[in-house]
N, C-alpha and C positions, 0 to 999 in steps of 0.2 A: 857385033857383040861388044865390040872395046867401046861403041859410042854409047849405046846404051849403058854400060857400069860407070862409064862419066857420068850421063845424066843423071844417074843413081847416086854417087858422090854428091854432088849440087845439090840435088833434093836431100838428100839425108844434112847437109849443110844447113842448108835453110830452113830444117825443120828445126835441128837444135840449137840456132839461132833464137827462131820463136819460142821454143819452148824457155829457155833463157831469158827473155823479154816479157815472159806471163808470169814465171816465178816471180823477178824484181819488182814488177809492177803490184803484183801481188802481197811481195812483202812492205813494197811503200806501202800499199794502203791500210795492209794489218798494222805496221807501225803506227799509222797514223792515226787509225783507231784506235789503238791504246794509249796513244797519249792524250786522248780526247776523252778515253774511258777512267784514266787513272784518277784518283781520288784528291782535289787540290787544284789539279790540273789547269792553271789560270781562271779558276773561281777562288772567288774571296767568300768564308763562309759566313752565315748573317746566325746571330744570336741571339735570342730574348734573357734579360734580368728583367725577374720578378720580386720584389719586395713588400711585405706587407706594409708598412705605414714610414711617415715620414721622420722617422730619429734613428740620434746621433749615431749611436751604436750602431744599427744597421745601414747609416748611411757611410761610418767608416767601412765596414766588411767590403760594402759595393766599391769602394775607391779600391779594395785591397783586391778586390776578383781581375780589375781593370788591368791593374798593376800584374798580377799572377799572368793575366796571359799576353801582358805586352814580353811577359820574363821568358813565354812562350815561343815567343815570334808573333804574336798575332795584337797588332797594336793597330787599336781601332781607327778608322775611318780610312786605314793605309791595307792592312792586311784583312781583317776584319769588319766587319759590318754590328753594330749594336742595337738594341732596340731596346731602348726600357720601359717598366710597367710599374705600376706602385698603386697598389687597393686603397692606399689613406687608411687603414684600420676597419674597412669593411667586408666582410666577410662573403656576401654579395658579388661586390665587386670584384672581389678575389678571384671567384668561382667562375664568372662572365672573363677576365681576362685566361684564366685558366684553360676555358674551352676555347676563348681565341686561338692561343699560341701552340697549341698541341695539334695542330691542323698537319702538320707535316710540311709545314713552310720553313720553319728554324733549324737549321743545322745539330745544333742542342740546345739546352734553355739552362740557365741557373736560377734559382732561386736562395733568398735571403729571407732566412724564419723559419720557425715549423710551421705556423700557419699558411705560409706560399708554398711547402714543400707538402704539404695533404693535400691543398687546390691542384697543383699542379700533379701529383703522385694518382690522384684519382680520378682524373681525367684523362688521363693517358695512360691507366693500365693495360692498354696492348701496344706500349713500349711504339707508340708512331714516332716519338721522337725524343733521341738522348736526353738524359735529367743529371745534372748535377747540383749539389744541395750544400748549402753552407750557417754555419750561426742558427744551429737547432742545437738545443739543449739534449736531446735524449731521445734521438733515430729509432730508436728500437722502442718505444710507446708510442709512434707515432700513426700504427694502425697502417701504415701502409708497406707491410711482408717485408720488413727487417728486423733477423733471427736475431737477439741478443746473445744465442748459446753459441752462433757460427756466424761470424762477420761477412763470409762469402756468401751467407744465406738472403737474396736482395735478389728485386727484379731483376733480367739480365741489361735492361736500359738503364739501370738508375745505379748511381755514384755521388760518395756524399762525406764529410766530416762531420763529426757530431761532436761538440764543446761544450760539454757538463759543466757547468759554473761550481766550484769551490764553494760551495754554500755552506758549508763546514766549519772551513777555515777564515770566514767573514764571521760568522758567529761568535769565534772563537778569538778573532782580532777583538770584536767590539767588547768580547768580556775584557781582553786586557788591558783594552783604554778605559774601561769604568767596572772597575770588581765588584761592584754592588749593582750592576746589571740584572736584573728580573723578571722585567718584562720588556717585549719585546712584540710591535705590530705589525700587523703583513695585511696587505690587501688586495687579493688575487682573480686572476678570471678561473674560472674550474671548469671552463669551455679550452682554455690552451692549456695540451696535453704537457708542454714543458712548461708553464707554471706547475702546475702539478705534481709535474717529479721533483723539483726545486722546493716546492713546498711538504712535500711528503721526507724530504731528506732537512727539512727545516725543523720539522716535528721532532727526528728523531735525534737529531743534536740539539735542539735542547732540550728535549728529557737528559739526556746523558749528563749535559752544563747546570740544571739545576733551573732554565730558564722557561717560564711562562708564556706560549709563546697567543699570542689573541688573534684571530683572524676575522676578515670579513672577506663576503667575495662582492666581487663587482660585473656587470655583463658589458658594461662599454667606458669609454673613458668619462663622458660624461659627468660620470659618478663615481671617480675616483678622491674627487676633492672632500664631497662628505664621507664615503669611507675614510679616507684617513682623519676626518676630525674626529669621527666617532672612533676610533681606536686613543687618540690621545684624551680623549672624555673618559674612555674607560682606564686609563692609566699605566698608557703602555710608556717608556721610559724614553724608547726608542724605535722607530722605523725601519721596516727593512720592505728591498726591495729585490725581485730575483729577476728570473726571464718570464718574465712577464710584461707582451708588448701591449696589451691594453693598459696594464699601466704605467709603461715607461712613456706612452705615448703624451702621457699628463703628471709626467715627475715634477715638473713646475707646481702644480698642484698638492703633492705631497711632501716637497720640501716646504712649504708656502703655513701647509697645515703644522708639519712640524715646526717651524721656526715661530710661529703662535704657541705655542703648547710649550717650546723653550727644552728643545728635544733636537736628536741630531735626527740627522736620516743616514744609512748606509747600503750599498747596493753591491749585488756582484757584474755588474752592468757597466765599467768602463767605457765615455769621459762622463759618468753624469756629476764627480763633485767637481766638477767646475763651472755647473750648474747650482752647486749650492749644498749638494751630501758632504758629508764629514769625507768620507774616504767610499771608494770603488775595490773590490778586491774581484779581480776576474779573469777573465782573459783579452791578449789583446787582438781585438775584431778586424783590426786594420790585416795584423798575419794572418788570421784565422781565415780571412777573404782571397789573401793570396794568396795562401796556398790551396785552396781551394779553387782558385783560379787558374796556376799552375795545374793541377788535375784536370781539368777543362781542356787547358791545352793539351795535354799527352792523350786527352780520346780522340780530338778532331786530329789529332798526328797521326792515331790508327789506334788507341790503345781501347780494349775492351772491356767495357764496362762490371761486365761480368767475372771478370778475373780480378776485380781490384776488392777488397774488402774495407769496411766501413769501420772506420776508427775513433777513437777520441781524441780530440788534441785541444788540448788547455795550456798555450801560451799566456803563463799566469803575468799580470798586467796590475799594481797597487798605485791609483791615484791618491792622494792626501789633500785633504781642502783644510789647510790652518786655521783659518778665519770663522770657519765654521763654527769652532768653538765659543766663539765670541755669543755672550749672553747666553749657554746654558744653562740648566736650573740646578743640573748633576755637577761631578765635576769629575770629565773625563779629560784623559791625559796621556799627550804623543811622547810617548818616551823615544831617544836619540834612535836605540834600535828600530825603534818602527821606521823614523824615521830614515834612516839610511837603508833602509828595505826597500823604499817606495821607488818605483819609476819615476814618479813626478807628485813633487809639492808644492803645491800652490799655495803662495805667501810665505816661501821659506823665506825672502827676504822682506828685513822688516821695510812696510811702506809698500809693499808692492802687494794688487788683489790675484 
């Protein structure tokens, strides 16, 4: 009997031995699957930027989205994976990269413009993969289910800053550089929903200033150059430009007409007067990209898109082109204050362009 309750000992030994050895082994390999499962987990994530067309403005933002999510941690070709897309200003092609990238191959996608933010928003209405959105004028016209009454009201994938250009407060500059300001020309796509609100907020500042304001539209850049001859034909004083990337896409062209006509051009479009506008009154696209970039990062960190609401943010941005002035037919005029307002003057110093 005493030999047998030995052997009974030893086997009860050797079992809770094994069983001991199936647990730890057990919990290595659940460890190990979840370090294999967790999110990050030595993948690098791969991202698309989408942009509609090649200018300056939204090629600053894209430097600034770069910038935002190296401020992340995720600094490209190291942590990060990039992939960039750019439609050139065709809407076509927009819509063909759009359905590319919404494959569920991108970790998330940002896009530059409203017009890449509808390509890309309507193509992936069942949220296959993260959207964030930057350098759109006016989120909430954009047709793709963002509430203007409830910020939180947005697909549960999509995240985004919305930058309303000060189109007011340009208006309202140009009166004080030339008090006999009256008319005033614009020449818009009314296919881009944020030309639109930029132009619709045009209207009603100047009826309020007492100002004329003439328009034409245009459907491609094309034909921006004779729009704006025909606005200075009909005897607009001065040019204005908003978000409108069909026509910033050929501001050469509109400054070009104005400077024939002996007329400034002004935009709320920052760097375009160092292209040749009198003055930029807007936001700057460079912050507007990082921080927007920053947001980028804090989704692919875990943060949920659905819980962030859609805001405006107008980091206002006043370029001055001096030189501009050179051969008007008006006589408009930088007072010291404007001057010491601006961000940047080009040709504050005499001799330098």
């Amino acid at each position: 009997m005493a030999f047998n309750n030995r052997q009974l000992w030893f086997a009860m030994r050797r079992l809770s031995l094994g069983i001991f050895l199936i647990v730890l082994l057990s919990g290595i390999l659940l460890f190990s699957d979840w370090t294999q499962r967790k999110p990050d987990a030595g993948h690098i994530p791969t991202i698309a930027i989408m942009q509609h067309a090649s200018q300056a403005t939204l090629d600053e933002g894209v430097q600034g989205l770069t910038a935002g999510l190296a401020e992340s941690g995720f600094i490209e070709e190291k942590s990060i994976l990039i992939k960039r897309y750019n439609a050139e200003g065709d809407i076509a092609t927009a819509n063909a990269i759009a359905k590319e990238i919404t494959g569920g191959q991108f970790n998330l996608i940002l896009t530059v413009s409203t017009l890449s933010l509808q390509a890309v928003a309507n193509t992936n209405k069942d949220g296959k993969t993260l959207h964030t959105f930057a350098l759109v004028a006016d989120p909430f016209s954009a047709g793709v289910g963002i509430n203007r009454n409830n910020p939180l009201d947005h697909p549960r994938h999509l995240a985004g800053i919305g930058t309303m250009q000060p189109v007011a407060e340009a208006f309202r500059l140009a009166r004080t550089l030339f008090t006999d300001l009256k008319t005033v020309g614009v020449a818009w796509n009314p296919a881009e929903s944020n030309s639109e609100a930029n132009t619709l907020t045009a209207r009603a500042i100047c009826q309020e200033l007492g100002i004329k304001l003439l328009e034409t539209n245009v459907d491609n850049s094309s034909g921006v150059f004779e729009a704006a001859n025909s606005l200075v034909a009909r005897g607009a004083q001065a040019l204005w430009v908003g978000g409108d990337v069909t026509v910033l896409v050929a501001i050469d062209a509109v400054i070009s007409a104005a400077k024939n006509g002996k007329i400034p051009v002004f935009t709320n479009l920052p760097p375009n007067a160092r292209r040749g506008a009198l003055f930029d009154l807007g936001a700057n696209y460079h912050e507007v990209g990082r921080l927007a970039g920053v947001l980028a990062g804090n989704i692919l960190h875990g943060d949920d898109p659905a819980t962030i609401p859609i805001r405006n943010i107008v980091p206002e941005k006043l370029i001055i082109n001096k030189p501009a002035l050179n051969g008007l037919k008006d006589s408009w005029r930088l007072s010291e204050d404007v001057l010491r307002r601006a961000d940047e003057v080009i040709g504050q110093t005499e001799g330098r362009n």
